[in-house]
Each structure stands twice: as C-alpha cells, then as structure tokens.
C-alpha positions as CSV (number, residue, x, y, z in Angstrom):
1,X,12.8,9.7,-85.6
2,X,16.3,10.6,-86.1
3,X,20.0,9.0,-85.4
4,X,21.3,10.4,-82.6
5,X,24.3,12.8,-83.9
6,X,28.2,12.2,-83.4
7,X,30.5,14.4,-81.7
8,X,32.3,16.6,-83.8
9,X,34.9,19.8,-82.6
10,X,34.3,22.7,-84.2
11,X,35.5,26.0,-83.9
12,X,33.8,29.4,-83.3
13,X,34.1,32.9,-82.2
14,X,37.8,31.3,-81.2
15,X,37.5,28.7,-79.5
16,X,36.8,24.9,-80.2
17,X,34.3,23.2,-78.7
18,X,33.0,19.5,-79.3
19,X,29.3,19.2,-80.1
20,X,26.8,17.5,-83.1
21,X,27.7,17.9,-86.1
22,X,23.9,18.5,-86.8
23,X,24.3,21.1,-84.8
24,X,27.7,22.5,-86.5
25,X,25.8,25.5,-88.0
26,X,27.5,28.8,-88.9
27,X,30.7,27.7,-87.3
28,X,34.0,29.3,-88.8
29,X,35.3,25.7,-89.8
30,X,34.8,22.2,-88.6
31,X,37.4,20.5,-87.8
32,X,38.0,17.1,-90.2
33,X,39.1,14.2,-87.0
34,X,36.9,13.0,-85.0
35,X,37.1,14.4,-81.0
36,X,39.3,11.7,-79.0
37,X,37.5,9.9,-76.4
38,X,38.7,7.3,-74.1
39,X,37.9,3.7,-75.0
40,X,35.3,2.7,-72.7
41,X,34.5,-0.8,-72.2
42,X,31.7,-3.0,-72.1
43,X,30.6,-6.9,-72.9
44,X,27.6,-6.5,-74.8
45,X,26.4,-3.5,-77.5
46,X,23.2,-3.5,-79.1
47,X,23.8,-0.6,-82.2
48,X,20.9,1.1,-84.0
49,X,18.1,-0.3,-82.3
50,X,14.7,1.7,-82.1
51,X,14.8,2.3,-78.5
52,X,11.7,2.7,-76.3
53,X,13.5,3.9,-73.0
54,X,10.3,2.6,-70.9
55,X,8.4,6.0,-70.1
56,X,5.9,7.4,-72.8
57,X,8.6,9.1,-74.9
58,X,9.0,8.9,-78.7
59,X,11.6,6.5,-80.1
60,X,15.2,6.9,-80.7
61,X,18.1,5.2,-83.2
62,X,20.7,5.1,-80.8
63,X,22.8,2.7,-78.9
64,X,22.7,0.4,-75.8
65,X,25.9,-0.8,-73.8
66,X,26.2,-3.3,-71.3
67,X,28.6,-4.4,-68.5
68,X,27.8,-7.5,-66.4
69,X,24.5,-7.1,-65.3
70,X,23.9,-3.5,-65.8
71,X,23.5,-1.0,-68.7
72,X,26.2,1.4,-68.4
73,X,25.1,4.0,-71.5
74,X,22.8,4.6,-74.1
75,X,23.5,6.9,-77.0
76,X,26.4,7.5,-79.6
77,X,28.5,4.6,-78.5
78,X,31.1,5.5,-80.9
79,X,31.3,8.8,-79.7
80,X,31.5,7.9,-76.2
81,X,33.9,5.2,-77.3
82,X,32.4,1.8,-76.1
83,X,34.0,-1.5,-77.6
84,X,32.7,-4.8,-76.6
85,X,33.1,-8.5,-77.9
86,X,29.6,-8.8,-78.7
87,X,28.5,-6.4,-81.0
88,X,24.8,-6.5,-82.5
89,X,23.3,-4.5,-84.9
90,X,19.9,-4.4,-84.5
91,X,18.8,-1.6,-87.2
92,X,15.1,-1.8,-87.4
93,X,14.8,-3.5,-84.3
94,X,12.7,-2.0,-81.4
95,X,15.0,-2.5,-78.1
96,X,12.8,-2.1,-75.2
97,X,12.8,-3.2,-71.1
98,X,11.8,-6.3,-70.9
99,X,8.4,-7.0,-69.7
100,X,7.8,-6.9,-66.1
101,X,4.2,-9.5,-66.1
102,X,2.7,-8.5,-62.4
103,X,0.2,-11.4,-62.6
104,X,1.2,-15.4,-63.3
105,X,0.8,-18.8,-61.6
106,X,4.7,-19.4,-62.2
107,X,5.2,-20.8,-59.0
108,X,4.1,-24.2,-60.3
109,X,6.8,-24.3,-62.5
110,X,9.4,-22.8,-59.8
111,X,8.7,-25.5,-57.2
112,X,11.5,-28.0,-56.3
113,X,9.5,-31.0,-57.1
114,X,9.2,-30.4,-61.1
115,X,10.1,-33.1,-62.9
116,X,10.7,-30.9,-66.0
117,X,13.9,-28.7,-65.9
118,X,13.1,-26.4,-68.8
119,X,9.6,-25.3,-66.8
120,X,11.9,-22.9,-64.6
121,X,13.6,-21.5,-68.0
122,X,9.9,-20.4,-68.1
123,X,9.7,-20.0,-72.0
124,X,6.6,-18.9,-72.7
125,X,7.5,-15.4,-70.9
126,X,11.1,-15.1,-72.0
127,X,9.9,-15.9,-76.0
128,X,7.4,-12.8,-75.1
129,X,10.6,-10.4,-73.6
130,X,9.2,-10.8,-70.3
131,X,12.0,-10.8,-68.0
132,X,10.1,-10.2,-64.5
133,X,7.5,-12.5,-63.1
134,X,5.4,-12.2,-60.0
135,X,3.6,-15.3,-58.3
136,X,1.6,-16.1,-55.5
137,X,-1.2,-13.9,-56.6
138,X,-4.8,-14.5,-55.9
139,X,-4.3,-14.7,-52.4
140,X,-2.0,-17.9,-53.0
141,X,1.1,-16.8,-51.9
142,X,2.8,-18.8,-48.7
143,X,4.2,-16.4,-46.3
144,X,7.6,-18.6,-46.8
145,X,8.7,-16.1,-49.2
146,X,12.4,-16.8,-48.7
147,X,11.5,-20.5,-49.6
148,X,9.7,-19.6,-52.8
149,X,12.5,-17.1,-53.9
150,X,15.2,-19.8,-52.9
151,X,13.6,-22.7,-54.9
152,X,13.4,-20.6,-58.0
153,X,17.1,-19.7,-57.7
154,X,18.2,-23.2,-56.7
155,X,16.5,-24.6,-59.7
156,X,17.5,-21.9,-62.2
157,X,15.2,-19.1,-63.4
158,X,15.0,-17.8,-66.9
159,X,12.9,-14.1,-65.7
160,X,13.5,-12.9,-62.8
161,X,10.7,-13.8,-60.1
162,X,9.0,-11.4,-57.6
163,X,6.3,-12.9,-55.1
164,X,3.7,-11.7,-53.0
165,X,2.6,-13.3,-49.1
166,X,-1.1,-14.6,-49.7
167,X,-4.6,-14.1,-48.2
168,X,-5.8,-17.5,-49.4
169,X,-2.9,-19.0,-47.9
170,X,-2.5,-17.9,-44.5
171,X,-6.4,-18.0,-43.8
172,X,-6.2,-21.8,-45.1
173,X,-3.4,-22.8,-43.0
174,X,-5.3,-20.8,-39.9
175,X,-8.8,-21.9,-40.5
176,X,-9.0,-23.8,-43.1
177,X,-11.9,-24.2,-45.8
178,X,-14.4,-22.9,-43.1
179,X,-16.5,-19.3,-43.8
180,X,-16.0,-18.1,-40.1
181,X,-14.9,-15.5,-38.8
182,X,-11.4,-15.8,-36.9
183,X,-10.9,-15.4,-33.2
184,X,-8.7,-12.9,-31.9
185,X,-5.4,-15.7,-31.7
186,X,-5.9,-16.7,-35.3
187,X,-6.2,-13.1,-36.2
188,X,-2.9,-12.5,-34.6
189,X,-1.6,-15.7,-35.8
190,X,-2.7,-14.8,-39.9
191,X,-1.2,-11.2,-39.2
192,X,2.2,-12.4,-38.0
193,X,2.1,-14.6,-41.4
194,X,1.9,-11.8,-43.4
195,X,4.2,-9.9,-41.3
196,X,6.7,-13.0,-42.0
197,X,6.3,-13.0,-45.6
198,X,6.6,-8.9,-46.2
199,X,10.2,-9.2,-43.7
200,X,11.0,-11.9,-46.1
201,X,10.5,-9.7,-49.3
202,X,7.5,-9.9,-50.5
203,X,6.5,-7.0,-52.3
204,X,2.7,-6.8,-50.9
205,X,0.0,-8.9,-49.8
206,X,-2.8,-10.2,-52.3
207,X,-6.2,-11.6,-52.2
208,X,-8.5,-13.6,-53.9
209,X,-11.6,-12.4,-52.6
210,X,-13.7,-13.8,-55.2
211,X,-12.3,-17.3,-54.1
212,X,-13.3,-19.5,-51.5
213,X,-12.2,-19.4,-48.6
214,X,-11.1,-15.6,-48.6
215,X,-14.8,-15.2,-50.1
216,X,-15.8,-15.7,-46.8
217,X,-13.8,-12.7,-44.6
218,X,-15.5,-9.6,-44.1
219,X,-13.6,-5.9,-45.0
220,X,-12.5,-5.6,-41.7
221,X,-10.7,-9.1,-41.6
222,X,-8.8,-8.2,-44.8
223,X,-7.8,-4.5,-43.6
224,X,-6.3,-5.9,-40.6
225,X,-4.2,-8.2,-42.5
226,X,-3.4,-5.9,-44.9
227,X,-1.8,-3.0,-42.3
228,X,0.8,-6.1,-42.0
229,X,2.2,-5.1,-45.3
230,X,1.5,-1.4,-45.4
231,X,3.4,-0.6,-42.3
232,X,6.2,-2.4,-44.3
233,X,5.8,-1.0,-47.0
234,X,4.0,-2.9,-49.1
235,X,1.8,-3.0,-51.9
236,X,-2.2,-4.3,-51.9
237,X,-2.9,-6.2,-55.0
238,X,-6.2,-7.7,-55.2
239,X,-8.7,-10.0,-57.5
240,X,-11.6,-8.4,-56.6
241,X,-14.2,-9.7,-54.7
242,X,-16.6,-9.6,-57.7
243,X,-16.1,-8.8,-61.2
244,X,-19.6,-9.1,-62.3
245,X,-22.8,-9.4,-59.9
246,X,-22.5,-12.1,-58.2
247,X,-22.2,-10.8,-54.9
248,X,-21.5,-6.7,-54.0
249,X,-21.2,-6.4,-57.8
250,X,-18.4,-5.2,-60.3
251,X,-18.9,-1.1,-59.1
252,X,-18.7,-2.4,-55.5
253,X,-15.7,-4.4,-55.6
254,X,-13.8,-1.6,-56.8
255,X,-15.3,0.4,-54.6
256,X,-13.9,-1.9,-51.6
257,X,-10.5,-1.9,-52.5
258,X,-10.8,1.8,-52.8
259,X,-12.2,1.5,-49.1
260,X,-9.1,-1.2,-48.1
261,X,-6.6,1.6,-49.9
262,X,-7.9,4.8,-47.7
263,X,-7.9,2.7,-44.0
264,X,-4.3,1.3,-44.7
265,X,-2.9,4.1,-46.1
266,X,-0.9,1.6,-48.8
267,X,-0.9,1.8,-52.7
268,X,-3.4,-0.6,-54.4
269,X,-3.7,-2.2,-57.7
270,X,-6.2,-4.4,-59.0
271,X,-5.1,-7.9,-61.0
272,X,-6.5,-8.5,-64.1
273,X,-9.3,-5.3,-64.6
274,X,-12.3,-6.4,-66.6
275,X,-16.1,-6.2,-66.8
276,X,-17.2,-9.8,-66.5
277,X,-20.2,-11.1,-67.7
278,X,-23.5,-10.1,-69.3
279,X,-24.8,-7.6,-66.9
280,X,-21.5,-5.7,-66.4
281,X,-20.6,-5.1,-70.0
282,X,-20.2,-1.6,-70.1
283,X,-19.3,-0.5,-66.6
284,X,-15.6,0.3,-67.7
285,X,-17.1,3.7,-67.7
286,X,-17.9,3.8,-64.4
287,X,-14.9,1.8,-63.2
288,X,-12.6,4.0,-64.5
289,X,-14.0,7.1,-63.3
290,X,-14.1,5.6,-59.2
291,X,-10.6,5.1,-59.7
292,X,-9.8,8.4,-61.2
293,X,-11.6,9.9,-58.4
294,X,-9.5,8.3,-55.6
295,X,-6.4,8.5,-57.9
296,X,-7.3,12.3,-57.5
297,X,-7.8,12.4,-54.1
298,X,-4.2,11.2,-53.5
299,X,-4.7,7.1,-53.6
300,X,-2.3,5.2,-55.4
301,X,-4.4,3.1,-57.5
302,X,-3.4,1.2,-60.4
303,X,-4.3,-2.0,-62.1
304,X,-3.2,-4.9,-64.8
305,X,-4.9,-6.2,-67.8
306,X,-4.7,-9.5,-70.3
307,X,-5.6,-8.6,-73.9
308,X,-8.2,-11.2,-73.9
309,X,-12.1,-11.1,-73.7
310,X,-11.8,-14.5,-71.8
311,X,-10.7,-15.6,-68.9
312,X,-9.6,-18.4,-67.9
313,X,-11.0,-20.5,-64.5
314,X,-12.5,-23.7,-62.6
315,X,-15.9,-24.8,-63.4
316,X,-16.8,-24.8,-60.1
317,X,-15.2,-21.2,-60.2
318,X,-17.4,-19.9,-62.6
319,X,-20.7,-21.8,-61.7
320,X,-20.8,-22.9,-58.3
321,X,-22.3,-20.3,-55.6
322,X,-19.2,-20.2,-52.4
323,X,-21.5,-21.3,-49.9
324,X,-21.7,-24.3,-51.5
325,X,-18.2,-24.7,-51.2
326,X,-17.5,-24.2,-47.9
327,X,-15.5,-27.6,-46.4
328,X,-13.6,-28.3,-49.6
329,X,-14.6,-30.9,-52.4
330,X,-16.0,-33.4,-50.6
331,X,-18.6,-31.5,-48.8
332,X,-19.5,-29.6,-52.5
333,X,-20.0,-32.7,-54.1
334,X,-22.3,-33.8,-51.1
335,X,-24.3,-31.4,-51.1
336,X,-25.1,-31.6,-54.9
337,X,-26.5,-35.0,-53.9
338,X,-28.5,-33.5,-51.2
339,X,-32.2,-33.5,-51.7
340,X,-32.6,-29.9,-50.2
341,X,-29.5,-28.8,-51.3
342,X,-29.2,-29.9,-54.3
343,X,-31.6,-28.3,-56.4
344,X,-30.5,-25.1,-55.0
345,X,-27.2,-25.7,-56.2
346,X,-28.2,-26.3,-59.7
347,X,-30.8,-22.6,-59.6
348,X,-27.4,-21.0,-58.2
349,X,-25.6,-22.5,-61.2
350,X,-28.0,-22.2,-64.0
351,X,-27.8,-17.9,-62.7
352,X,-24.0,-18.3,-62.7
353,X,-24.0,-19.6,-66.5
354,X,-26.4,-17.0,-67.9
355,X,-24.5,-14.2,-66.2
356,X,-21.4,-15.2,-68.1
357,X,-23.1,-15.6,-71.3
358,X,-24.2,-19.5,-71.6
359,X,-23.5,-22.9,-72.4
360,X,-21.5,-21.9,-75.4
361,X,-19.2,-19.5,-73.6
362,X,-17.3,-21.7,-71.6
363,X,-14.7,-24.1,-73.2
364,X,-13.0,-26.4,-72.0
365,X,-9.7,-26.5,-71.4
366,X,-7.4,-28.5,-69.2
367,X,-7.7,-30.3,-66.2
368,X,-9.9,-32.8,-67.6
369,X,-9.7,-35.7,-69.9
370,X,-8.3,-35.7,-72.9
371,X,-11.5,-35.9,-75.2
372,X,-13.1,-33.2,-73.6
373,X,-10.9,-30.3,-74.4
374,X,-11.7,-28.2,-76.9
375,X,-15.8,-28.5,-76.4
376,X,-18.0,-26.3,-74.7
377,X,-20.5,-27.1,-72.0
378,X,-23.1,-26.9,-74.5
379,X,-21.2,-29.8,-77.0
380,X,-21.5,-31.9,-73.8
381,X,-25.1,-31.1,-73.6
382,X,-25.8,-32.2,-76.9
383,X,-23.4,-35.5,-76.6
384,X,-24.8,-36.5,-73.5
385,X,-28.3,-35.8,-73.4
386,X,-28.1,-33.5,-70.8
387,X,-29.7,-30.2,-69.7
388,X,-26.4,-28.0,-69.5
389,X,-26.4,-27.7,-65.8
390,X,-26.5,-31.9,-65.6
391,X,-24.0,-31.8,-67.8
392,X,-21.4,-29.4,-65.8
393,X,-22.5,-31.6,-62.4
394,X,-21.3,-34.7,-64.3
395,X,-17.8,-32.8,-65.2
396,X,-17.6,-31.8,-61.2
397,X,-18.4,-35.1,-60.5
398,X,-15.5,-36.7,-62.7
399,X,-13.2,-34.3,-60.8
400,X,-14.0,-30.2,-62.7
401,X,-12.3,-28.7,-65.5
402,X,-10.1,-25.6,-66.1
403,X,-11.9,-23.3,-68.9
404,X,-11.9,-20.7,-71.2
405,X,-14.5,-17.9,-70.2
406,X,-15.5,-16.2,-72.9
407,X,-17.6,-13.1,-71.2
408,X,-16.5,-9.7,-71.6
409,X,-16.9,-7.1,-74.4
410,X,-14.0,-5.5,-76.7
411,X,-14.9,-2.4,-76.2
412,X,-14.6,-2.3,-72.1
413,X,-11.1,-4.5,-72.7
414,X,-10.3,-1.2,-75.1
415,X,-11.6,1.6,-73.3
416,X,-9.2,-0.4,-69.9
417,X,-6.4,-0.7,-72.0
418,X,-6.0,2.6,-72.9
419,X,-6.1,4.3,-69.2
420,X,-2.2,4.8,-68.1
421,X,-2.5,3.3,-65.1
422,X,-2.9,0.0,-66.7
423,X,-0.4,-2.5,-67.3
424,X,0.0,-5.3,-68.9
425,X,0.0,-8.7,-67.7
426,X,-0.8,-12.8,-68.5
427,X,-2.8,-14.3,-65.5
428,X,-0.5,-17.3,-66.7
429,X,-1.9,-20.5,-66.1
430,X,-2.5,-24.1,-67.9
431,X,-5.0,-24.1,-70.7
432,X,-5.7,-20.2,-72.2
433,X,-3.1,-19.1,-75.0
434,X,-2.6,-15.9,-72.1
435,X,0.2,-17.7,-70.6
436,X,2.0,-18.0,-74.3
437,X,0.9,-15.0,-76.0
438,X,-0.5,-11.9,-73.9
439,X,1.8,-9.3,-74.3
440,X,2.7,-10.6,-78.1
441,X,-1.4,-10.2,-78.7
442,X,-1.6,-6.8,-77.2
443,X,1.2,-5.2,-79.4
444,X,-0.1,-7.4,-82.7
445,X,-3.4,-7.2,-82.6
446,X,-4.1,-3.7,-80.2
447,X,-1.0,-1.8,-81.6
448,X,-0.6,-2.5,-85.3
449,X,-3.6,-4.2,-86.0
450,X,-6.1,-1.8,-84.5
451,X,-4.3,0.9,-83.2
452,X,-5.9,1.0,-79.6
453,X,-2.6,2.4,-78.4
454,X,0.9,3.5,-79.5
455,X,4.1,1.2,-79.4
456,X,5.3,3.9,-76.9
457,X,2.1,3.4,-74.6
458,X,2.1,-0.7,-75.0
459,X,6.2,-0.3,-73.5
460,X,5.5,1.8,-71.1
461,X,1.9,-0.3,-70.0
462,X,4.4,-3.3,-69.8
463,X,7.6,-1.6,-68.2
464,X,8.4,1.7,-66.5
465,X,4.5,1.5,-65.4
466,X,4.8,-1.9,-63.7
467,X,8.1,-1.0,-61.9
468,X,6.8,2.5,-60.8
469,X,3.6,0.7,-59.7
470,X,5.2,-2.5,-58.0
471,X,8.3,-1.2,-56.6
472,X,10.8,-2.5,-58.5
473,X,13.9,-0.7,-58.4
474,X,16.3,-0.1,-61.3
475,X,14.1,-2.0,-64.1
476,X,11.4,-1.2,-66.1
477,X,13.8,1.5,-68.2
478,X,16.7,2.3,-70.4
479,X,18.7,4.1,-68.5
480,X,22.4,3.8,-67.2
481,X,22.7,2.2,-63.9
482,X,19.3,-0.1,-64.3
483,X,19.9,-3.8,-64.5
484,X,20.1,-4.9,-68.4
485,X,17.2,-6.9,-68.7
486,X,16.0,-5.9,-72.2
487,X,14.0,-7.2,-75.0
488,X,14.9,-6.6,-79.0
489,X,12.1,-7.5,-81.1
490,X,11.4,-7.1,-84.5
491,X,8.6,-4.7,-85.4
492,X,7.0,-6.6,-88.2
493,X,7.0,-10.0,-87.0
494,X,6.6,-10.2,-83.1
495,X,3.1,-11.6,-82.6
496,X,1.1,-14.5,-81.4
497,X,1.0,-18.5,-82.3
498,X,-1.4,-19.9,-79.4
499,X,-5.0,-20.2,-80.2
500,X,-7.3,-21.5,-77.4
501,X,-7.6,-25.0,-79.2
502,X,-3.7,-24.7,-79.4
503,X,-3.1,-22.7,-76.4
504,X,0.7,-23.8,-75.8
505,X,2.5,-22.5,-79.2
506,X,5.8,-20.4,-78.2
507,X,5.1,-16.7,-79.9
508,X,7.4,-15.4,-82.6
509,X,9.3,-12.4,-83.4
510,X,11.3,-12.0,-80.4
511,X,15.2,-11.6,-81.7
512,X,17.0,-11.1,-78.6
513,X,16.2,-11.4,-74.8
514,X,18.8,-10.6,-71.6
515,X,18.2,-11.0,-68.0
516,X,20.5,-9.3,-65.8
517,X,22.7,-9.1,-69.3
518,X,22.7,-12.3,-69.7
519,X,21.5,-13.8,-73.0
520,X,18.5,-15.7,-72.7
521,X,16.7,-15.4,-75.8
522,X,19.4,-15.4,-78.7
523,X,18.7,-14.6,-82.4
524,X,15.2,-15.6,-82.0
525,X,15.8,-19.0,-80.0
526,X,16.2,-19.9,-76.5
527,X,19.8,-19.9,-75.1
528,X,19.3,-22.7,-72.0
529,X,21.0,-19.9,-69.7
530,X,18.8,-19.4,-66.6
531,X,20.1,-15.7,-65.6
532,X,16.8,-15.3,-63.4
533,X,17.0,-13.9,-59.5
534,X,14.6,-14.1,-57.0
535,X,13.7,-10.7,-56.3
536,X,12.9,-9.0,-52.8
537,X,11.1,-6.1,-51.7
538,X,12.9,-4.1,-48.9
539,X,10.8,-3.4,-46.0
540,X,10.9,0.0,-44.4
541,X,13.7,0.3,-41.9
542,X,12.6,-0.5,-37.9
543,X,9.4,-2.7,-39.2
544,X,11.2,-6.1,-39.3
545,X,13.3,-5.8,-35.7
C-alpha cells in the first residue's frame, strides 16, 4: 500500500509539466517549490486514513475532504489545496462508508411514543459505523411510509433510515389473523396499500412468509402484490417462506422467490440467508448454486447475512406449527387446551424442537421474566419437572419468550459469507448480541480472526454492495459527490463486547463516525448529534399520477 504522491513540476524535453514526484524519473531537473494550487475549502479533513473506497479495491493512504453533507475529494489534499477547521489525522486508521444494515427492527425505537430519547440516536448501529438503517422488514412495514420516515426525523435520527411497505401489514389490516384467501376487493384494497407505501418512498415491498398470517397466502397472492412495487420500481425483499423443512423446505423457498423474481420482472434479495436447522445443514451448496443460476440467467438476486450461527425469534415462532395460530393468541392458547387439538400441537412442537437441534439450543432471551433469561428450555425442564415440550407450553402460557436459536453450522454461515452478492446485516432486535455487534463480529472474528474474507470484501459486503443492491443513491462509496457518511475505525481494536448472556454491551474500536458530515461518533464516543434523514426511494416517473 503506498501514500498517494504529491504534485511536483518538473521539466522535460522543454517544457514543464506538474506530475508525482514518484513519477519524476529521467526528467532534466525538478523544480524545488511546490506547484501553486488554489486553496480550496472544506469543513472537515480526515488525513492518512487507510481508505476502503466501498468497491472490492485494495487500500489506499490518502485523504478525505468534506463540505456540508457531501465529500467533495479524496486524494493529496495538500496538493489539491484543501484547508478546513477540523483537521484529523487518522494514520493507521481504516476510513470506510459507513455501513448500510438492510435488515433491523429499528422502527421500535423510531416511533413517536418512546419514552427514551437516546433510542432514536440508535447507538448500537452508529458505535458499529452503521450509518443507514432499513425497517419494516419481515412483512412489517405499514404502507404509511411518509409517517414512519416523518417520525424518525421529528424525533431525531442518529443513521439514516430507509423503510420498506409490508406484506404482514397490509394483509393484517385487510384480513386480519385469518389463513383465507382474499376476495377480489381486498385484493385491490392490499394492492393499493402497497401502491401507497412505494409512491410514498419505500424502497420495495417485503414479506414474512414464514410468519403467520402471510404464511397463509399462496404465490399467486404475493406476486400480485408484489407487481405494486415492481412497476414502481421497487425492490422484493423477502424472509423466506422456510429456511429449514418445515413446510416447501429450505431449496424450495429459494426456489419461490426465484419464481416471484421471474413473474414480476423486479430485483430480489433474500433477508438474513442461512440453512436452519438440523436437516438443512449443508444445503448452502445447493442454495448458492439456484441463485447463481438465475443470477445467470439475468435475475437480480442478492441477499444479507448476520455473522451468527443463531438466530434470534418467538417461541411460538420456532415451535408452534401456523395453523395453530391462525386467530391470534387467544385462539393458540385454546387450542393447546383442546383435547383433540392439543396433543397435536405438542407432536407438531416436539418435530419443531428436534429440527432445530433440541431443548438445549434455544435460550432464552427477552420478553419474559426476569429469572428466566439466560436458561434454555432444557434448564426449565429440569427445574420444573417437566418433559421439554410441557415446559415451552407453560412459557406460552405465561405470555412466550423471545430466544436465541442456536441451529445452523459455521461452515454454511462461511461458505454464504463469502459469495459477493451477500451483504451484511443485524436482524436487530431485543435480546441477541446481533443488534450490538454484527458487523463488529464479522470483521473481528471472520476477517482477522479467521480470515473467511478480506477487509476489502467485509467493506464492500457492508457498503457499495448494499447501495448497488437496495437502490441507494450516492452512498455506499468514497467518492466526490456521495453524501459523507463514513466510518474511521481502528484496525486493531474494532470488535465485539455483547455476549448472548450480555447481549446489550456497545462494541469498541470505532474512532470516528459522520452522517451526512455530521459528527456522530467522535473520538470513540457518541456526540448526542442526531444528523439522521429519512430516506426515500423515487418511484419511476408516470407510476404515482
């Protein structure tokens, strides 16, 4: 890696011309002063940083300047002659994007009803260098898009915030917790929803088809809704319908969105890519190569990642079959009583638990009383006397749990990281040291640690990749003209703090954060600025008249 040379004149074969003076060679005589530049201006510099520009290139010492919310040059900033009133050497500092995280459950912390002001600062991302967020994912996002974007402006955002329009939530608000099929009017009445939310600026429409209710909607119900967004535009983003084998299977839930990408004609990207469970470990193989095959055949197909082997989910989630969902809570809870029911319930469950690996491999995390965090369903066997599946009745009796899932392999959580369409991301959400510590665990522990990937590959999977992918225009790079949201973090220290038994710890090394060039992380602490926007999408011209 090398300093990027200063402009020097020198003359040859008579004339004078001003180039690097590493590349002065053979010239008659160089010229001792310096070649006069015009000052240029800026607010911030960041000198000598490592820079990572955001595509897959190799690193270079150089220079980054700033004016208001844009970068306006990166190189020789001498040379070019920048001055600015914040000058930082970062020598031995990698300067980066910042992270663009295309999967959290922010909007909890966004809504206008908080009670806790720093929530919106949204420090676990920012102490990461994320500086983008997207929400309403899993099918959760409300088709008011303008009201989500609004509430996160009105209440001050530390990243910036992108947000998609929601299966979950317009087939809730149409038809509520039931598993039919809708009527022709509350077709119409779910696709103008979506078509509200993408006019609005939401940057695609995402499901939750593993989740009840949008378990319940057949392919054809979900490609109508989703030629909403692709006429405007828009991207598909989806959990899939299985991850494992509960249902079509792991194979054929990829092979559905494949379907969903071909009939709508729009870009599609799967949300948190893993093999799930006992009897998938191992198909990362096979994943990869049905998406290389339709990324060949001229489908945009892409997908994000969290550098865990658990996930994190409901109880009921994880162990309860959807038809026994179907009406909500109440009805669930009735039918575990039933005396026909009931029993099948418990055979669905007790299939559920060995697919994802046992009694031992879900913990406990939030979302439950005190006491019980930190155990595992089989700890509360043994306390309570119980067979395991009486014992995760009695936690969905007192009201369910979030948990820790522990149930995929390393080496398919590898062999998915390494692909380049694969980005990084969080799933942030209560209870799983995710939320604090994804993209710090990916570069500690899958960069230096293990070498998996390159520091170059780990930028790129968490910048240029996700803008490219998600539509986000002018971020995701280093370049002049692209808004200055950048990370500088320190090569040797940036890594992880959370723990699953201690999943809220802020993660260190992070020296310097901006947003929109703004400081928000300063010298390794949090400034209390909130320099965040709500970000739209811009739908195509003529579909929103």
């Amino acid at each position: 890696m090398q300093r990027l040379s200063r402009l020097r004149t020198c003359r040859s074969w008579g004339a004078t011309y001003a180039i690097p003076v590493a590349l002065c060679v053979g010239c008659a005589a160089p010229v001792e002063q310096s070649v006069e530049v015009p000052v240029q201006k800026a607010d911030i510099l960041l000198l000598n940083g490592t820079v990572y520009d955001g595509s897959l290139s190799d690193p270079v010492v150089t220079d980054v300047a700033i004016r208001q919310d844009r970068i306006v040059f990166v190189g020789d900033a001498e040379a070019a002659g920048y001055t600015a009133p914040i000058s930082l050497d970062v020598t031995g500092q990698v300067v980066a994007p910042g992270f663009i995280d295309p999967h959290t459950h922010y909007d909890r912390d966004i809504v206008p009803w908080s009670q806790d002001p720093e929530k919106s600062l949204i420090l676990p991302a920012l102490m990461q260098g994320v500086t983008t967020v997207f929400v309403g994912v899993d099918g959760s996002g409300h088709p008011a898009i303008d009201q989500t974007l609004s509430n996160a402006d009105k209440k001050g955002i530390g990243p910036n915030v992108a947000a998609y329009v929601g299966f979950g939530a317009v087939r809730s608000m149409v038809l509520g917790y039931s598993d039919k099929a809708p009527d022709t009017d509350e077709l119409e009445s779910m696709k103008h929803m979506v078509g509200q939310g993408m006019c609005e600026g939401a940057f695609g429409f995402s499901t939750g088809l593993f989740y009840s209710p949008q378990s319940y909607s057949a392919q054809d119900e979900v490609i109508a809704l989703a030629k909403e967004a692709a006429v405007r535009g828009g991207l598909y983003d989806s959990h899939l319908r299985d991850e494992s084998s509960y249902t079509v299977g792991l194979q054929g839930a990829v092979q559905e969105l494949i379907d969903i990408g071909h009939a709508t004609g729009m870009p599609v990207h799967i949300a948190h890519i893993k093999a799930l469970g006992v009897d998938v470990h191992g198909e990362s193989q096979e994943v990869i190569g049905l998406v290389e095959s339709a990324r060949a055949s001229g489908l945009a197909v892409t997908a994000d990642q969290y550098p865990w082997i658990a996930s994190g989910t409901s109880f009921s989630a994880a162990l309860l079959p959807r038809w026994a969902q179907v009406g909500g809570e109440d009805a669930m809870l009735e039918r575990l009583q039933d005396a026909e029911q009931g029993p099948k319930i418990r055979e669905a469950m007790a299939e559920n638990l060995r697919r994802r690996g046992g009694a031992d491999s879900l913990l406990l995390s939030n979302r439950v009383q005190q006491d019980l965090i930190g155990k595992t369903l089989q700890d509360l066997s043994d306390e309570w006397a119980l067979d395991p599946i009486d014992a995760a009745v009695k936690v969905l009796e007192m009201g369910g749990a979030g948990v820790a899932s522990f149930n995929q392999s390393e080496e398919d959580v590898k062999r998915f990281m390494q692909e380049d369409w694969v980005m990084t991301s969080s799933d942030a959400s209560p209870g799983h040291p995710r939320k604090y510590a994804s993209y710090a665990t990916k570069y500690a522990k899958y960069v230096k640690q293990e070498g998996t990937i390159t520091t170059a590959h780990f930028v790129h999977s968490s910048t240029g990749l996700a803008a490219d992918a998600l539509g986000l225009v002018d971020r995701g790079y280093l370049k002049a003209g692209y808004f200055a949201d950048i990370v500088v973090f320190s090569p040797e220290d940036y890594a992880p703090r959370a723990t699953f038994l201690e999943p809220e710890i802020l993660s260190v090394g992070v020296v310097d954060v901006l947003v929109n060039g703004d400081f928000a992380v300063r010298d390794g602490e949090p400034t209390g600025a909130a320099p965040g926007r709500g970000l739209k999408h811009v739908p195509l011209r003529g579909t929103c008249d």
